[in-house]
PDB file of the backbone (N, CA, C, O) and the ligand in Angstrom, with CONECT records:
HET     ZN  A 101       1
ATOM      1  N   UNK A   1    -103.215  -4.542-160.320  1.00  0.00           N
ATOM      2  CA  UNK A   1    -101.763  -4.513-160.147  1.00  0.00           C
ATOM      3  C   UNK A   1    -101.033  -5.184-161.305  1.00  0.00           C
ATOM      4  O   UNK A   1     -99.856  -5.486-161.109  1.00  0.00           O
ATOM      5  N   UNK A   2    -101.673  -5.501-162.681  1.00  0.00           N
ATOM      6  CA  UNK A   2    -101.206  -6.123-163.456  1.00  0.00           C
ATOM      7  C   UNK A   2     -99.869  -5.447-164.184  1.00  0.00           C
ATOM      8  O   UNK A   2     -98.895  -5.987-164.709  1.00  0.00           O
ATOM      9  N   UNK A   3    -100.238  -3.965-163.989  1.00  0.00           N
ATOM     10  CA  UNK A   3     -99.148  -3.236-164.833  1.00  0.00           C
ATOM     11  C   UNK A   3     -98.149  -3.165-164.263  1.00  0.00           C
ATOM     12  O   UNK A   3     -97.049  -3.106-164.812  1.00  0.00           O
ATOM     13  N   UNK A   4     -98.403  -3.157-162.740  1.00  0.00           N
ATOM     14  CA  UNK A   4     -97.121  -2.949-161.928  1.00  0.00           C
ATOM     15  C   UNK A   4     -95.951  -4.172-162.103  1.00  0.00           C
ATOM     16  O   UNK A   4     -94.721  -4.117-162.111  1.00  0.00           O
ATOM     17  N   UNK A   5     -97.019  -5.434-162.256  1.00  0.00           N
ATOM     18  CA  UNK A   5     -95.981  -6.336-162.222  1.00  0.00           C
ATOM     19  C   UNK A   5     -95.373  -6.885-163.495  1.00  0.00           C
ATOM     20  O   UNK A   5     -94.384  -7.596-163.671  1.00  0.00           O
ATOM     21  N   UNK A   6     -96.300  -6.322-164.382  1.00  0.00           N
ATOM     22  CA  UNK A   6     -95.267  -6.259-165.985  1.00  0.00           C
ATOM     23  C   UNK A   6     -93.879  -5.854-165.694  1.00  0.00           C
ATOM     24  O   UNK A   6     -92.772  -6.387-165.623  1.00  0.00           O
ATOM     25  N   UNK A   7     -94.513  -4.448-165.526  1.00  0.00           N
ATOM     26  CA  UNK A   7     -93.575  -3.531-165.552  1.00  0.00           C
ATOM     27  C   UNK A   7     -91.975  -4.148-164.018  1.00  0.00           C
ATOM     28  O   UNK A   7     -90.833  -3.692-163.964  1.00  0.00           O
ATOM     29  N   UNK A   8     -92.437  -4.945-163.329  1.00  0.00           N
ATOM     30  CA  UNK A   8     -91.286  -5.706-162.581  1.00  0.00           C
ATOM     31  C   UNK A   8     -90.241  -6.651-163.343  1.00  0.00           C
ATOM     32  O   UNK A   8     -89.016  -6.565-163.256  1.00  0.00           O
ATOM     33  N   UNK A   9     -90.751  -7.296-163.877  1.00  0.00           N
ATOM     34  CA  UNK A   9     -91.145  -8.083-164.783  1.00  0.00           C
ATOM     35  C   UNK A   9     -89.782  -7.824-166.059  1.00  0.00           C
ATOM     36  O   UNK A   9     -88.834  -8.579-166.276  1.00  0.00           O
ATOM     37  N   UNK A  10     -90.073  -6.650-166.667  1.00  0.00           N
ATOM     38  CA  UNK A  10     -89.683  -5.867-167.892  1.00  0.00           C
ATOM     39  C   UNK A  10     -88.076  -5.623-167.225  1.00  0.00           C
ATOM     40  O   UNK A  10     -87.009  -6.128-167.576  1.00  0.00           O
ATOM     41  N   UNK A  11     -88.326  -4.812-166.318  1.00  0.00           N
ATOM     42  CA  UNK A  11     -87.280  -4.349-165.172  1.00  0.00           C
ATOM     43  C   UNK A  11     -86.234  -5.225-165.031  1.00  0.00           C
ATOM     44  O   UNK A  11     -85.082  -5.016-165.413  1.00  0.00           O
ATOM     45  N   UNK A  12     -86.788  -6.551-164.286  1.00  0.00           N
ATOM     46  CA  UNK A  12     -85.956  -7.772-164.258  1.00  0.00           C
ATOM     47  C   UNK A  12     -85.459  -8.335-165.479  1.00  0.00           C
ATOM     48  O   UNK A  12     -84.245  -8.306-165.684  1.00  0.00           O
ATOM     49  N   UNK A  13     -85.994  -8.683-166.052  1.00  0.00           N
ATOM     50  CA  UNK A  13     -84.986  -8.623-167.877  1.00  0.00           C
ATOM     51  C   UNK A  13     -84.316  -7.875-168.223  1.00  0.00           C
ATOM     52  O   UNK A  13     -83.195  -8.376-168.309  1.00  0.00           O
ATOM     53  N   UNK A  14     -84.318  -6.980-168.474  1.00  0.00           N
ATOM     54  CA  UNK A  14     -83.350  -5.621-168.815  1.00  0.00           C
ATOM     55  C   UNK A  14     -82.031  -5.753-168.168  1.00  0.00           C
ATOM     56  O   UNK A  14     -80.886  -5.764-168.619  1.00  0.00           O
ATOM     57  N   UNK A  15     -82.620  -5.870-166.745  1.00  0.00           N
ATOM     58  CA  UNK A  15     -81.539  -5.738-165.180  1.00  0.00           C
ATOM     59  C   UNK A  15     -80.679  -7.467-165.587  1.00  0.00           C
ATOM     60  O   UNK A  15     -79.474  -7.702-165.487  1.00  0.00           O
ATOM     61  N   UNK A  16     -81.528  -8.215-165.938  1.00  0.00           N
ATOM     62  CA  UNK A  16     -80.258 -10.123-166.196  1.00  0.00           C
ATOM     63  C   UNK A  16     -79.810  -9.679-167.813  1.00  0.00           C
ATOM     64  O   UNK A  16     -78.853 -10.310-168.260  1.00  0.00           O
ATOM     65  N   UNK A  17     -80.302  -8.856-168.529  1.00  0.00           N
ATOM     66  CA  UNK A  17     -79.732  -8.660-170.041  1.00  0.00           C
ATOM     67  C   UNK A  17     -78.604  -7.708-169.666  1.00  0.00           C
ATOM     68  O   UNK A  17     -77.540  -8.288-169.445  1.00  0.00           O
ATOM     69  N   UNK A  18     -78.585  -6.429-169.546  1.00  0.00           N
ATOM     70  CA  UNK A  18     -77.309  -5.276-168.654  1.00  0.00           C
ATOM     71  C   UNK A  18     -76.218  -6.349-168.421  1.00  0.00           C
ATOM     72  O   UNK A  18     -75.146  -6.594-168.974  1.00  0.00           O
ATOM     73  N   UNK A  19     -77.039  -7.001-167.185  1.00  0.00           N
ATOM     74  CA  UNK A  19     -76.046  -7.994-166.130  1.00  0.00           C
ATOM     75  C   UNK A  19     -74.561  -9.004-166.811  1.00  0.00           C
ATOM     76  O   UNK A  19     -73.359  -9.213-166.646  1.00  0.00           O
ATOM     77  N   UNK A  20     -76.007  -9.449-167.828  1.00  0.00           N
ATOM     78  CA  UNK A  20     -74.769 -11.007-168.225  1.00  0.00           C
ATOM     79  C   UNK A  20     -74.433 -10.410-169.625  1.00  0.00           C
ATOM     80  O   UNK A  20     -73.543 -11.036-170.201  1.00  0.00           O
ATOM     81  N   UNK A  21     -74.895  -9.436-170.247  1.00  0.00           N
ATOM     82  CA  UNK A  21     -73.722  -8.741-171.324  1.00  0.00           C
ATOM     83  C   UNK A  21     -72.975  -7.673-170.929  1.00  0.00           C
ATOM     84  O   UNK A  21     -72.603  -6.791-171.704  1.00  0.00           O
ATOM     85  N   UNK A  22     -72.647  -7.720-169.324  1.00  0.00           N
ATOM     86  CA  UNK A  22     -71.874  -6.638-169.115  1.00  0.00           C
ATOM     87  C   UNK A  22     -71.658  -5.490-169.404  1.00  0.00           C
ATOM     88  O   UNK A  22     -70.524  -5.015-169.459  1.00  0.00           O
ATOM     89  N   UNK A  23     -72.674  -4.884-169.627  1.00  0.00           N
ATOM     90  CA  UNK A  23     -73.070  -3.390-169.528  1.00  0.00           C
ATOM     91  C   UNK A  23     -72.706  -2.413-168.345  1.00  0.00           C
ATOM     92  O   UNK A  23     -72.015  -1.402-168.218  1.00  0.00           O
ATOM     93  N   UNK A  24     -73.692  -3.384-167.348  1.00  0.00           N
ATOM     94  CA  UNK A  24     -73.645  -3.276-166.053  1.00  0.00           C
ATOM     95  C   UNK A  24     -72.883  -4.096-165.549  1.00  0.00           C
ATOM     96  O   UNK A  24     -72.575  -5.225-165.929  1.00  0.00           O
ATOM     97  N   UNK A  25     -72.475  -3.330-164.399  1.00  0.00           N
ATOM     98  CA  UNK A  25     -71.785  -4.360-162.953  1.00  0.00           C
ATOM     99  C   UNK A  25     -72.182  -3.807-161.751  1.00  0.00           C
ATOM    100  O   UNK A  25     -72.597  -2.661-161.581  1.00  0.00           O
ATOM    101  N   UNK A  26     -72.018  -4.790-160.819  1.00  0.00           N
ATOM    102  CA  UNK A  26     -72.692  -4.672-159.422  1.00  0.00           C
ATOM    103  C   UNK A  26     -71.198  -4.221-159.002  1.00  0.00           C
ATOM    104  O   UNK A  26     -70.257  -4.745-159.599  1.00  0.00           O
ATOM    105  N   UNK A  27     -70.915  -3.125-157.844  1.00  0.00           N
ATOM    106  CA  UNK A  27     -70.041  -2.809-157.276  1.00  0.00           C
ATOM    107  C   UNK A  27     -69.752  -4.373-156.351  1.00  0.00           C
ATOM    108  O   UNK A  27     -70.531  -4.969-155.608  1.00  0.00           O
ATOM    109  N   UNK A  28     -68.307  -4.725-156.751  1.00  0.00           N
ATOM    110  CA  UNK A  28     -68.303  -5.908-155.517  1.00  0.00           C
ATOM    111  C   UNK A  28     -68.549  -5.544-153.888  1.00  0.00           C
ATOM    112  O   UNK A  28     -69.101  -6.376-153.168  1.00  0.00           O
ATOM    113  N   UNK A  29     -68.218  -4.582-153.497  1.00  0.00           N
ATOM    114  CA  UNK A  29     -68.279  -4.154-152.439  1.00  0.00           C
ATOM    115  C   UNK A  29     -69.275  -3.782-152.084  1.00  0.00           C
ATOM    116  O   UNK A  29     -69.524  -4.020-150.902  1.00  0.00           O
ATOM    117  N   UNK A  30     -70.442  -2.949-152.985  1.00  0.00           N
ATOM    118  CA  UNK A  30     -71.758  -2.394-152.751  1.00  0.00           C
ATOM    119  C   UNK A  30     -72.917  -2.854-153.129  1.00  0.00           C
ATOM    120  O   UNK A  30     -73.584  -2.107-153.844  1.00  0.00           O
ATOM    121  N   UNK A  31     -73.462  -4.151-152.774  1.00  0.00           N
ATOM    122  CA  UNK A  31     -74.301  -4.885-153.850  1.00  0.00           C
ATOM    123  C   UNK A  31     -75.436  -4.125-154.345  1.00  0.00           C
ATOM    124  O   UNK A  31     -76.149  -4.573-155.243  1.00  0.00           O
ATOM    125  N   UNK A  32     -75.663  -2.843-153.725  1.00  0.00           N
ATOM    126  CA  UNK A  32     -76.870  -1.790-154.074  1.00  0.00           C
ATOM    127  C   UNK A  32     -76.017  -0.775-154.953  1.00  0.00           C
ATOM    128  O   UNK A  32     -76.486   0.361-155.022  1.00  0.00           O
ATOM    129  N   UNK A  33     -75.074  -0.972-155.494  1.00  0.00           N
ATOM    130  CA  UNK A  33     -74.334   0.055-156.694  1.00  0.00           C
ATOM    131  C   UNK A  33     -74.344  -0.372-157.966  1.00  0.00           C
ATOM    132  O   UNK A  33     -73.752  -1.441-158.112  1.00  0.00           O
ATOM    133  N   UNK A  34     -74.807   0.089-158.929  1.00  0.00           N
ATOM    134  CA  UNK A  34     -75.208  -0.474-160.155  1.00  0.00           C
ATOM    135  C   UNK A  34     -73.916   0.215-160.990  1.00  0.00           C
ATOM    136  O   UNK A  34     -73.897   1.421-160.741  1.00  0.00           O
ATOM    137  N   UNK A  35     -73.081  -0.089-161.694  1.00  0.00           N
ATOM    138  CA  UNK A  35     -72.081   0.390-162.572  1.00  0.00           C
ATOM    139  C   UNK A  35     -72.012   0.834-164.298  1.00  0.00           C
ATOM    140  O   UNK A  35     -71.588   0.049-165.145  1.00  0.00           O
ATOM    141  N   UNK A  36     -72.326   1.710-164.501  1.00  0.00           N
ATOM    142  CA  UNK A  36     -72.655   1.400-166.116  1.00  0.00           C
ATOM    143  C   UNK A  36     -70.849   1.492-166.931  1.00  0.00           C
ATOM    144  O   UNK A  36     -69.974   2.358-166.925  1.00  0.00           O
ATOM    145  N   UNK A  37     -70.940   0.417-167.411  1.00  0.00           N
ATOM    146  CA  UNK A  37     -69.244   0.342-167.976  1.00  0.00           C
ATOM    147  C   UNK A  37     -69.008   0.913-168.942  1.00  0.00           C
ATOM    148  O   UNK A  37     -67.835   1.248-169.103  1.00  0.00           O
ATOM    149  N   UNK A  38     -70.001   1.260-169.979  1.00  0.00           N
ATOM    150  CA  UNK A  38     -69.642   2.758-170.923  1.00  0.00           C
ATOM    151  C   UNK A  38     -69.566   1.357-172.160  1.00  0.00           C
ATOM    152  O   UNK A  38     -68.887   1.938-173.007  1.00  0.00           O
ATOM    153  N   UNK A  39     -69.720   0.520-172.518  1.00  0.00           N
ATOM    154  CA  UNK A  39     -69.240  -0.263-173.287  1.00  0.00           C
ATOM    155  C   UNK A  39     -70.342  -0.440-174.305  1.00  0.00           C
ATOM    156  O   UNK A  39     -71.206  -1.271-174.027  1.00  0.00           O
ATOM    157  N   UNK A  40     -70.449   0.315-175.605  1.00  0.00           N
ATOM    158  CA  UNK A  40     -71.606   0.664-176.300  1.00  0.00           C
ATOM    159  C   UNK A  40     -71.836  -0.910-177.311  1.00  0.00           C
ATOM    160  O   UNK A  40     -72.888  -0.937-177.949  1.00  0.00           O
ATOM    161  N   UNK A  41     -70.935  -2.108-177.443  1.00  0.00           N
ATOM    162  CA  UNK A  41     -71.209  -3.122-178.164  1.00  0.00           C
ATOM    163  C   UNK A  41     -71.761  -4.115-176.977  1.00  0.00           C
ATOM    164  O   UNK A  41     -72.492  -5.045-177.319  1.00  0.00           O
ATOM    165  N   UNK A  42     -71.456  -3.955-175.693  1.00  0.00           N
ATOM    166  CA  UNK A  42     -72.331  -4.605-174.325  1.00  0.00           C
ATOM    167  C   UNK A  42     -73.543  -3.989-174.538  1.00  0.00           C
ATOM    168  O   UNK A  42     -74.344  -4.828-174.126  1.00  0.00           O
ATOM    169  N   UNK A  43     -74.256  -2.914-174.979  1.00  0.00           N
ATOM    170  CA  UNK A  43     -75.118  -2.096-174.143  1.00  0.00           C
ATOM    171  C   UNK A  43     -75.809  -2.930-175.815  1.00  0.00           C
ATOM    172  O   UNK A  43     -76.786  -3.664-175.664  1.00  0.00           O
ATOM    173  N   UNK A  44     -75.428  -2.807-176.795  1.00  0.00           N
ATOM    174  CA  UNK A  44     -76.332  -3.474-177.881  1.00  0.00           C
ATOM    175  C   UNK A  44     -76.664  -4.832-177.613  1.00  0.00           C
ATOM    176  O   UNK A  44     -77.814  -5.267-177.543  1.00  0.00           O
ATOM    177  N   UNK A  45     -75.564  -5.518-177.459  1.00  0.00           N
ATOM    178  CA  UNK A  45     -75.490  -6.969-176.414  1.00  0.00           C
ATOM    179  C   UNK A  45     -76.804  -7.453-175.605  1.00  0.00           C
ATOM    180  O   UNK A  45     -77.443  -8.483-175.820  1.00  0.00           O
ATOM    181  N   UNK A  46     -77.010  -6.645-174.802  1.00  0.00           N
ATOM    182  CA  UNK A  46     -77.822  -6.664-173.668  1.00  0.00           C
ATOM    183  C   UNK A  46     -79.132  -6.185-174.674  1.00  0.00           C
ATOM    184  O   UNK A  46     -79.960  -7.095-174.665  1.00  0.00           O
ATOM    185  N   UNK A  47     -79.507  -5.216-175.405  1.00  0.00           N
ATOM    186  CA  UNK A  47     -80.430  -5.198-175.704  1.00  0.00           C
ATOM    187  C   UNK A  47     -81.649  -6.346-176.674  1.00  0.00           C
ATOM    188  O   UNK A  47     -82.866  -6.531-176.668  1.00  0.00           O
ATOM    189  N   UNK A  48     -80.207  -7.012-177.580  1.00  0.00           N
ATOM    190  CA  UNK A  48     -80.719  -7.892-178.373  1.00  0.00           C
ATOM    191  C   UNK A  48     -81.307  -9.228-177.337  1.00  0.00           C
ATOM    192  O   UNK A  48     -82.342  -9.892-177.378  1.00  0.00           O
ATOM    193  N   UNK A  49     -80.202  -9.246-176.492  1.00  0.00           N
ATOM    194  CA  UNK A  49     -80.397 -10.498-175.618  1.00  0.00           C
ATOM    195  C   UNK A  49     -81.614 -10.463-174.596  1.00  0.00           C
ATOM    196  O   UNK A  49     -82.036 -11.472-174.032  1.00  0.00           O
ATOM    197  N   UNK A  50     -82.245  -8.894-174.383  1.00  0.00           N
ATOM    198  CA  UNK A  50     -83.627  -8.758-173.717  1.00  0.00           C
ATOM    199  C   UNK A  50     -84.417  -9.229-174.645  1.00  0.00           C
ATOM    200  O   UNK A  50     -85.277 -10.053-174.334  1.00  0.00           O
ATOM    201  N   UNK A  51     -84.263  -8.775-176.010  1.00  0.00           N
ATOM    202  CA  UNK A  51     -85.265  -9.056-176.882  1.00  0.00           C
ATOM    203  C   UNK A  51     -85.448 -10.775-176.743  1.00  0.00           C
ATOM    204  O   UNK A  51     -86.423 -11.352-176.260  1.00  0.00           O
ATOM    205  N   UNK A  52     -84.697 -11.155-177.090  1.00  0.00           N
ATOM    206  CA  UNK A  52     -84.981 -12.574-176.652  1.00  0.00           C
ATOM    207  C   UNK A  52     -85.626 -13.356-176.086  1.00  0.00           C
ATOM    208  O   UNK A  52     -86.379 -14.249-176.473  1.00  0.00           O
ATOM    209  N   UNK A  53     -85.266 -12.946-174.954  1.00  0.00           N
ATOM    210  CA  UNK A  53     -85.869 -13.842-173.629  1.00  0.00           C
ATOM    211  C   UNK A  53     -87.270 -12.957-173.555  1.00  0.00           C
ATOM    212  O   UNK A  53     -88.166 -13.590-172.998  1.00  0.00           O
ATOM    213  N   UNK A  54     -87.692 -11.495-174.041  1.00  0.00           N
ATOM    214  CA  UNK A  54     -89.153 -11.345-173.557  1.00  0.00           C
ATOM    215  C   UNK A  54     -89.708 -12.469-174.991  1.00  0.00           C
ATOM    216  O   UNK A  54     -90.603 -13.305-174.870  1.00  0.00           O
ATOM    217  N   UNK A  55     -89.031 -12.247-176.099  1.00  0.00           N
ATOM    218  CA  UNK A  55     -90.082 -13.383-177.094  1.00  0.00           C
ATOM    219  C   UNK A  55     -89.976 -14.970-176.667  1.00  0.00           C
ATOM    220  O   UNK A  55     -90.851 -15.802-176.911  1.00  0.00           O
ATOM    221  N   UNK A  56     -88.888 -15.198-176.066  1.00  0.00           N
ATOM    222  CA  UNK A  56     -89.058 -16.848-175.573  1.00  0.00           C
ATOM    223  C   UNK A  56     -90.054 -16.818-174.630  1.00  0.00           C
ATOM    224  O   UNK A  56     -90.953 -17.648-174.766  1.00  0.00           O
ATOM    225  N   UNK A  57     -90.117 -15.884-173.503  1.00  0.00           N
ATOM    226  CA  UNK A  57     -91.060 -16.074-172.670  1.00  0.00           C
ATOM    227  C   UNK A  57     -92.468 -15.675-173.022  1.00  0.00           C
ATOM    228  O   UNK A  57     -93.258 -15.539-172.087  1.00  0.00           O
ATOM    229  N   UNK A  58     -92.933 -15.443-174.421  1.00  0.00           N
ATOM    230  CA  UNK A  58     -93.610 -15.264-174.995  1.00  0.00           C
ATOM    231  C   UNK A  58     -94.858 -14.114-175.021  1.00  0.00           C
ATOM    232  O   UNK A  58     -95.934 -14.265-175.598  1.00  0.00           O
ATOM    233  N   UNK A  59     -94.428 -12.920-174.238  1.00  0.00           N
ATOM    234  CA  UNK A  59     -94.554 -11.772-174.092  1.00  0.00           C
ATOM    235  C   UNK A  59     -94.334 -10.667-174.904  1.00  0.00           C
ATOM    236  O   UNK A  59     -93.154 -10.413-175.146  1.00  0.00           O
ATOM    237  N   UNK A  60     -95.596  -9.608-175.610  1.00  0.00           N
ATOM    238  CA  UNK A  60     -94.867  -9.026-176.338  1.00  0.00           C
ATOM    239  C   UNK A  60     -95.030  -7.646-175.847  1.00  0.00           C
ATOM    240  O   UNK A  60     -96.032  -6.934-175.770  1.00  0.00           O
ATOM    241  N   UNK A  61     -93.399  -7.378-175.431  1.00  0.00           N
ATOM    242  CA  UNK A  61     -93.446  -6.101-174.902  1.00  0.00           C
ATOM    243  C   UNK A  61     -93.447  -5.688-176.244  1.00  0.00           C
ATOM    244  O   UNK A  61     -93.396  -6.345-177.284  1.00  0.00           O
ATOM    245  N   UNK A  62     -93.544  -3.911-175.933  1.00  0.00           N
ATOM    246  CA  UNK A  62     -93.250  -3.217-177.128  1.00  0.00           C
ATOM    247  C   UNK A  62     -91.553  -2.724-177.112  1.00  0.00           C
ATOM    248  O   UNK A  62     -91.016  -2.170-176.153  1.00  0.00           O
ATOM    249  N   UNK A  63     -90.954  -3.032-178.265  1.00  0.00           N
ATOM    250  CA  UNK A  63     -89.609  -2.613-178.183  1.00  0.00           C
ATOM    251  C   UNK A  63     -89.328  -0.876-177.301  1.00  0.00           C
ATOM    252  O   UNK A  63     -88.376  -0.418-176.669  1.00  0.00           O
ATOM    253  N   UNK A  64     -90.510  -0.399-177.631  1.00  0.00           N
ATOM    254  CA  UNK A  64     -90.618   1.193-177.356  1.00  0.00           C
ATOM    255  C   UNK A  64     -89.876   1.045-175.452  1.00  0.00           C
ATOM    256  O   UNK A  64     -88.991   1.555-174.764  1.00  0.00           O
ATOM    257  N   UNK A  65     -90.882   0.085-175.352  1.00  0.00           N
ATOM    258  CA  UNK A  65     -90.876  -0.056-173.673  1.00  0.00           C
ATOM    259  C   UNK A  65     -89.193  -0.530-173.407  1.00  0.00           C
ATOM    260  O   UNK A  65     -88.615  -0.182-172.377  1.00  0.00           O
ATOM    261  N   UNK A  66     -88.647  -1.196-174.261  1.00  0.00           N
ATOM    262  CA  UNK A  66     -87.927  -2.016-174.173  1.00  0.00           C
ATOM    263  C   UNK A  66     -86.509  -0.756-173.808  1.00  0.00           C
ATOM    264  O   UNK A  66     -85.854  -0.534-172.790  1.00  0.00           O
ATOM    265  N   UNK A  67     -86.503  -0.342-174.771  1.00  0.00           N
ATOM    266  CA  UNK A  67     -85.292   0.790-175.017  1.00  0.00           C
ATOM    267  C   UNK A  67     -85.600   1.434-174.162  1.00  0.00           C
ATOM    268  O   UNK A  67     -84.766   1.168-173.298  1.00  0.00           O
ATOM    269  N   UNK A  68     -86.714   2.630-173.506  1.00  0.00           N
ATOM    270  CA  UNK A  68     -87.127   3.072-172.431  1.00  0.00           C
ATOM    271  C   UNK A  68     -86.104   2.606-171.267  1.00  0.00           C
ATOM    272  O   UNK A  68     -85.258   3.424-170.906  1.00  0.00           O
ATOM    273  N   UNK A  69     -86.156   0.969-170.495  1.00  0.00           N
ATOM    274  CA  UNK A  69     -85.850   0.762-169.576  1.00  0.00           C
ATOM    275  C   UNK A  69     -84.610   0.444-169.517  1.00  0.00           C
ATOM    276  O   UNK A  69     -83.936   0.531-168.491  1.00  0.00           O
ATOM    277  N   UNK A  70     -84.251   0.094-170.481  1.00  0.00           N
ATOM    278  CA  UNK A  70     -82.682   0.050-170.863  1.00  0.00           C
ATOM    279  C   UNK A  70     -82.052   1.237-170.321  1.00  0.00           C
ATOM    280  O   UNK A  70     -81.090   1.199-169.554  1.00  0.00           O
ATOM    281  N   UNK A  71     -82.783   2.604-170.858  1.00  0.00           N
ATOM    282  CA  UNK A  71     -82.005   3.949-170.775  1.00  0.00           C
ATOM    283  C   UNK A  71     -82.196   3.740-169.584  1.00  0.00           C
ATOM    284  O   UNK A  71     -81.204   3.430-168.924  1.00  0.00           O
ATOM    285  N   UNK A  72     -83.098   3.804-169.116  1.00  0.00           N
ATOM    286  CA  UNK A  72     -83.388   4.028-167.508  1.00  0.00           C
ATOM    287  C   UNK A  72     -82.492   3.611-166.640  1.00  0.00           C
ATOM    288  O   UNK A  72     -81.820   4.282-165.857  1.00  0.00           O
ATOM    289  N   UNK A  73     -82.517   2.061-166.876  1.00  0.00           N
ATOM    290  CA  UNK A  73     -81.424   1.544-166.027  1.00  0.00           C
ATOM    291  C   UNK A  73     -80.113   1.820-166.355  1.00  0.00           C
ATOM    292  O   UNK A  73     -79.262   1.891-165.469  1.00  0.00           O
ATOM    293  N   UNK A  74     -79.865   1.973-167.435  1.00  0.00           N
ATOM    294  CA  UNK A  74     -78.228   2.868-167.687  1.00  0.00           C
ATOM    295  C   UNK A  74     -77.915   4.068-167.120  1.00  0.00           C
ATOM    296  O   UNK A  74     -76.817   4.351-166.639  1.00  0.00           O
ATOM    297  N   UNK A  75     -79.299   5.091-167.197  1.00  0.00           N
ATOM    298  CA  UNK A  75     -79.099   6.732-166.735  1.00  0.00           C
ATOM    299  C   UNK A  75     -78.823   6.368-165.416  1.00  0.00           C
ATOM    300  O   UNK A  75     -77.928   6.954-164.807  1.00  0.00           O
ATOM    301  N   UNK A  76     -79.696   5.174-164.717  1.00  0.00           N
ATOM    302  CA  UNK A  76     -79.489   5.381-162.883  1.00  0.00           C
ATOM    303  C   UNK A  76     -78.018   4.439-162.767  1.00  0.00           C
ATOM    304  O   UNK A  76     -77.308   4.860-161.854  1.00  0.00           O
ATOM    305  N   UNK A  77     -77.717   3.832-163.148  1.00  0.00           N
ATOM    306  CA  UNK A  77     -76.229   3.603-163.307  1.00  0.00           C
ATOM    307  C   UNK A  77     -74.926   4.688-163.160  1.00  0.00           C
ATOM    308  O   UNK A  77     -74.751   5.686-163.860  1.00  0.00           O
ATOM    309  N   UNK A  78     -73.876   4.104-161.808  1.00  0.00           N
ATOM    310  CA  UNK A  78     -73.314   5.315-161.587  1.00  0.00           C
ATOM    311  C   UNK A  78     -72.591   5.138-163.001  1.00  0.00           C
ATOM    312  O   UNK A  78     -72.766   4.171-163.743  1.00  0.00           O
ATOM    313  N   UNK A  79     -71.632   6.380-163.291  1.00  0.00           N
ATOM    314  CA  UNK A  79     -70.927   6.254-164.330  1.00  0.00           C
ATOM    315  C   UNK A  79     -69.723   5.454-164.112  1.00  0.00           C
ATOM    316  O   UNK A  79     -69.123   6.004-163.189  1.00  0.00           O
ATOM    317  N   UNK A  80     -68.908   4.165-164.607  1.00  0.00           N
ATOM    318  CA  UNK A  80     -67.771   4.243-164.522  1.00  0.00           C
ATOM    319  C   UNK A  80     -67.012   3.273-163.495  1.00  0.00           C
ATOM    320  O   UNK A  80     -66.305   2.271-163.600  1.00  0.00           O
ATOM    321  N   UNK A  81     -67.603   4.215-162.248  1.00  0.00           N
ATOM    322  CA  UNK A  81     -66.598   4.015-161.115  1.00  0.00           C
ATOM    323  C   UNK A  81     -68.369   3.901-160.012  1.00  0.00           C
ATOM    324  O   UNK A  81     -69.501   4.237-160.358  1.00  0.00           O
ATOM    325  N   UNK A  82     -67.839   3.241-158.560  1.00  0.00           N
ATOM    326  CA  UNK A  82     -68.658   3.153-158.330  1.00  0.00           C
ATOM    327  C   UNK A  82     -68.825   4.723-157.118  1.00  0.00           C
ATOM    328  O   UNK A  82     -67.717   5.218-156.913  1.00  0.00           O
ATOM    329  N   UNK A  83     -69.541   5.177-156.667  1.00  0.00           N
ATOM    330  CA  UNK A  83     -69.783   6.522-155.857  1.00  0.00           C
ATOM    331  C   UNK A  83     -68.975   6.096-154.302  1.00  0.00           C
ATOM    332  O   UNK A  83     -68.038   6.794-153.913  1.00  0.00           O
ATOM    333  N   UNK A  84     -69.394   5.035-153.590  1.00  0.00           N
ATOM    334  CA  UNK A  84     -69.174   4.049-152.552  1.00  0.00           C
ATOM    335  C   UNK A  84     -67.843   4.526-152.620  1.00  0.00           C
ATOM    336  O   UNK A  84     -67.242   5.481-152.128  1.00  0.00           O
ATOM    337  N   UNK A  85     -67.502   3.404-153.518  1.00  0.00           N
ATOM    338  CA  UNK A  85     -65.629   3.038-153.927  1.00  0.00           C
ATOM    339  C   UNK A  85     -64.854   4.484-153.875  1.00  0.00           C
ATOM    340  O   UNK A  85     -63.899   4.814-153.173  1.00  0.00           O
ATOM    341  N   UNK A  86     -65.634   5.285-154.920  1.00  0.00           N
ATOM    342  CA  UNK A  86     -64.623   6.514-155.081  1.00  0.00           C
ATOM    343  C   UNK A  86     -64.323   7.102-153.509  1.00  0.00           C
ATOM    344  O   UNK A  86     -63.201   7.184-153.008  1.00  0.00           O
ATOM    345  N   UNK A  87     -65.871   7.574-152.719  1.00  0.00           N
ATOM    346  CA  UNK A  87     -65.920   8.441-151.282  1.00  0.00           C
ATOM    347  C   UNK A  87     -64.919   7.712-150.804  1.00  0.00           C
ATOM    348  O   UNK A  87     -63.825   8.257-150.658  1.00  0.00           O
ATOM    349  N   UNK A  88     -65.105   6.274-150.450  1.00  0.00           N
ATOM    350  CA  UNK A  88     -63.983   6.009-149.853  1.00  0.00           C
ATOM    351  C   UNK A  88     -62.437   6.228-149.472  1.00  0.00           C
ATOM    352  O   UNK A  88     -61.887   6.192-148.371  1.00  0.00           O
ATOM    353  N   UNK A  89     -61.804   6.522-151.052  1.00  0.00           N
ATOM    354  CA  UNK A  89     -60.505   6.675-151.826  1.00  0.00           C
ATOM    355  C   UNK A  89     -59.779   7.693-151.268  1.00  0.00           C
ATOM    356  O   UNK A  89     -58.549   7.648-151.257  1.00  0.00           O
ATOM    357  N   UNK A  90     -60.773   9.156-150.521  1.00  0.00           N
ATOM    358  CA  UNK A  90     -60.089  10.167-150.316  1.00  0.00           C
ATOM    359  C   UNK A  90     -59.615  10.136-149.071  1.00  0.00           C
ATOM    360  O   UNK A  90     -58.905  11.052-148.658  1.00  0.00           O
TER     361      UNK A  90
HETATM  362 ZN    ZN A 101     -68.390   0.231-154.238  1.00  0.00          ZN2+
END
């Protein structure tokens, strides 16, 4: 299960790098809604600042992996607005 929990691991960095360079936002209302804010100097933000913390924690992902989960977690990111919020609106 070692890969699985890298790969948690990888996930969770990405997900506190997104987070605290504001890439991402959590819907206040939906804590299971992930927001991608479109903000392409956050989204570099967040990437440098993963890089970081996997070399402080002295892990060497491969950047390959790195950008991978980034997209990932951006693609599953609603766009914008949150899906919740909008259904609601009508
Ligand atoms: Zn919402």
């Amino acid at each position: 299960m070692s890969i699985d929990s890298r790969t948690d691991d990888l996930a969770s960095v990405v997900r506190y790098a997104l987070t605290t360079a504001r890439a991402i936002a959590i819907c206040p209302f939906h804590d299971n809604v992930t927001i991608r804010v479109g903000d392409d100097a956050a989204e570099t933000h967040a990437y440098v600042r993963a890089t970081k913390v996997i070399k402080s924690d002295g892990t060497a992902w491969e950047h390959k992996a790195l950008h991978r989960e980034i997209n990932r977690q951006l693609d599953e990111a609603a766009d914008g607005v949150c899906p919740d919020c909008a259904a609601l609106q009508h």
